[in-house]
C-alpha positions as CSV (number, residue, x, y, z in Angstrom):
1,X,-156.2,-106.6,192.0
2,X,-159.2,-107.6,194.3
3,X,-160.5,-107.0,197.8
4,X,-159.1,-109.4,200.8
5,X,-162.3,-111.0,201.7
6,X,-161.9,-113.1,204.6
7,X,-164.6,-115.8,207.0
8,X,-164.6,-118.3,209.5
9,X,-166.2,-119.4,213.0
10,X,-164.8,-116.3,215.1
11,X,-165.6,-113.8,212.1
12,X,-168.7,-111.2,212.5
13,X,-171.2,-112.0,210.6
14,X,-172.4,-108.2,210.2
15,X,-173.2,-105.2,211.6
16,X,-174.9,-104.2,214.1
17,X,-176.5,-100.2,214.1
18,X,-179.6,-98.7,215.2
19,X,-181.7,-99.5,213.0
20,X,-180.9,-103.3,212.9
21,X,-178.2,-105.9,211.1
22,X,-176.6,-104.5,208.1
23,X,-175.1,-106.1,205.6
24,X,-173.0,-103.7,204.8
25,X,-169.1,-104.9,204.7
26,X,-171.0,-108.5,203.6
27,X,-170.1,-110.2,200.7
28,X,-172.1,-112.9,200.0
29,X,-170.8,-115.6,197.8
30,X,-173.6,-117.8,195.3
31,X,-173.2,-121.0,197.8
32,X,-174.5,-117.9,200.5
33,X,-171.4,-118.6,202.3
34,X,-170.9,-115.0,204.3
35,X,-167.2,-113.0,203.8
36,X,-166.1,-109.7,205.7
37,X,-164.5,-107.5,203.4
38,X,-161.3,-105.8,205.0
39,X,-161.1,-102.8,202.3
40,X,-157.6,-103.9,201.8
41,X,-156.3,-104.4,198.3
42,X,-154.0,-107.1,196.8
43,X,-152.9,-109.3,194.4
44,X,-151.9,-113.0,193.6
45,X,-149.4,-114.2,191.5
46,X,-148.4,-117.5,190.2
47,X,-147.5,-119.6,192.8
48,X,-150.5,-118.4,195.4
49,X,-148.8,-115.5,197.1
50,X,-151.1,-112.2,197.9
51,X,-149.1,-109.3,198.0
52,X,-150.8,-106.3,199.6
53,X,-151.3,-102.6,197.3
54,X,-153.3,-100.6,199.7
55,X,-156.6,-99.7,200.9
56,X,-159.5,-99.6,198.8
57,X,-160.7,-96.0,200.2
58,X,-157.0,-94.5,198.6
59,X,-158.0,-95.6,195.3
60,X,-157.7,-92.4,193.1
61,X,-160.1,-92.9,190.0
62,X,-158.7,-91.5,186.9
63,X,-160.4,-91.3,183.4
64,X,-162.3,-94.6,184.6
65,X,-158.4,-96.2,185.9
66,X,-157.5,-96.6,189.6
67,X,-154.7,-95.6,190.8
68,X,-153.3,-96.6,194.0
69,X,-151.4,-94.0,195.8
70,X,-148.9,-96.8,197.6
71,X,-147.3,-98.0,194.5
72,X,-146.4,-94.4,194.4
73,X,-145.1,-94.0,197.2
74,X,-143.1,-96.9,197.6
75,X,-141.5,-96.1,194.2
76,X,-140.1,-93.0,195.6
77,X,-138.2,-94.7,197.9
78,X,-135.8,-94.9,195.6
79,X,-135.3,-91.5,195.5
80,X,-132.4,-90.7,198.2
81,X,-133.5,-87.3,198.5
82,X,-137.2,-87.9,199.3
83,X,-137.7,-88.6,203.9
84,X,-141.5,-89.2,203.3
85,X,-143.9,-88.7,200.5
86,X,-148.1,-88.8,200.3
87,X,-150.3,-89.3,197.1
88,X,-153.6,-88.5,197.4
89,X,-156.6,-87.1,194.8
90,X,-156.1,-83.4,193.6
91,X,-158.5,-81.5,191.6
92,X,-157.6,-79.2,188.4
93,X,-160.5,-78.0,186.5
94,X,-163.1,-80.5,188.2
95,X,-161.1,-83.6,187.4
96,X,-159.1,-85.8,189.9
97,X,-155.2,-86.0,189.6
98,X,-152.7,-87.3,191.3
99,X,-151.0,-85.2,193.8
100,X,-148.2,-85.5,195.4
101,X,-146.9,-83.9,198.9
102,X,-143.6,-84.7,199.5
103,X,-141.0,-84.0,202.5
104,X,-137.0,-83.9,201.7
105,X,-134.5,-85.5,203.2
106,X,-131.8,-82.7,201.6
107,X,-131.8,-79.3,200.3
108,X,-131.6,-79.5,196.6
109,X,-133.2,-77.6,193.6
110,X,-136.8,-78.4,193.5
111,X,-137.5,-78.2,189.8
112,X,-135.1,-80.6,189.5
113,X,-136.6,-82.7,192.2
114,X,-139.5,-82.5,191.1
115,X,-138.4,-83.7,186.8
116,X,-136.8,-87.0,188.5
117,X,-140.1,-87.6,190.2
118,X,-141.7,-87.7,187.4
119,X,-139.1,-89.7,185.0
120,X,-139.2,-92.3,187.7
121,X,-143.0,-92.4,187.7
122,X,-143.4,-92.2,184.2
123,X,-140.7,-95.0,183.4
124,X,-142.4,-97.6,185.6
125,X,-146.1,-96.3,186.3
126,X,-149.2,-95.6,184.0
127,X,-149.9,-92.1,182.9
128,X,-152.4,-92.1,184.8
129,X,-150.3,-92.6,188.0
130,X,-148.1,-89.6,187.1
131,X,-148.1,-87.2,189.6
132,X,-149.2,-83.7,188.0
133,X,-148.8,-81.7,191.4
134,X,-145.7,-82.1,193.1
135,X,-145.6,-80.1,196.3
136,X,-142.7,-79.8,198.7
137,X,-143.6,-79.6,202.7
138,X,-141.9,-79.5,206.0
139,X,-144.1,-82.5,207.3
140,X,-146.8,-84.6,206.8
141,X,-149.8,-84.1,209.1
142,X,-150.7,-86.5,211.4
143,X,-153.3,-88.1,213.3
144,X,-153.3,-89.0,216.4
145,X,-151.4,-92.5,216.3
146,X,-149.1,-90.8,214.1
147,X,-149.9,-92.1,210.7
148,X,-149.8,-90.0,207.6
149,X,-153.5,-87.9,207.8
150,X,-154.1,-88.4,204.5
151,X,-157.5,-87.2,204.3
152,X,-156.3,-83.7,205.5
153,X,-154.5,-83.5,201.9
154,X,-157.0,-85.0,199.6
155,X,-159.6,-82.9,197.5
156,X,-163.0,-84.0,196.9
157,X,-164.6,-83.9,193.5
158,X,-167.2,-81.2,192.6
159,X,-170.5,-82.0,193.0
């Protein structure tokens, strides 16, 4: 899994603040040909396909392992009593986990909810990508284009 770096003739070739050109969002390759990165995660497999895992600012670090909070939440589509879920970064004891917020689609027993989420996860994700706080809410906040404010729900580290 690596950063989408793209370039070409209508591309940006930095930006522009205050204090001058930044480089900042550059990659500069050893032939010094210039690439924006788009802080978008994916893959390639075999025959040249990318296939997108998420945003490089919703990585979740983990005992030195990332952890992306989409292949998360995509595997709990397949759990026909979760309407929406959200993984972000918890904090227990001054170490990140995975948390997970999660809005139901039907009434059920929560305990029980909450055991399947986490046979599905551990089945077919790393430990590390186990949630280890499953909350229940009414909704997931929002911003104001209406995507999932995740930022609202994650915890930063100590300092």
């Amino acid at each position: 899994i690596g950063e989408i770096v793209m370039r070409g003739n209508t591309m940006m070739e930095g930006y522009l603040t205050e204090d001058g050109p930044v480089d900042s969002g550059i990659y500069v390759a050893e032939d010094g040909t210039r690439w924006v990165k788009t802080g978008d995660l994916a893959y390639r497999d075999e025959d040249n396909y990318y296939y997108f895992v998420g945003r490089k600012k919703r990585v979740i670090i983990i005992s030195g392992f990332n952890v992306y909070p989409g292949d998360i939440e995509r595997l709990m589509t397949e759990l026909p009593f979760i309407k929406e879920c959200c993984a972000v970064q918890g904090v227990v004891d001054g170490k990140p986990i995975v948390r997970l917020y999660t809005v139901l689609g039907e009434s059920g027993n929560e305990e029980e909810y909450k055991q399947q989420i986490i046979n599905l996860c551990s089945q077919r994700l790393s430990k590390y990508s186990v949630p280890r706080d499953i909350r229940f809410i009414d909704a997931l906040p929002r911003t104001r284009v209406q995507k999932v404010d995740f930022m609202s729900l994650t915890e930063e580290l100590p300092k």
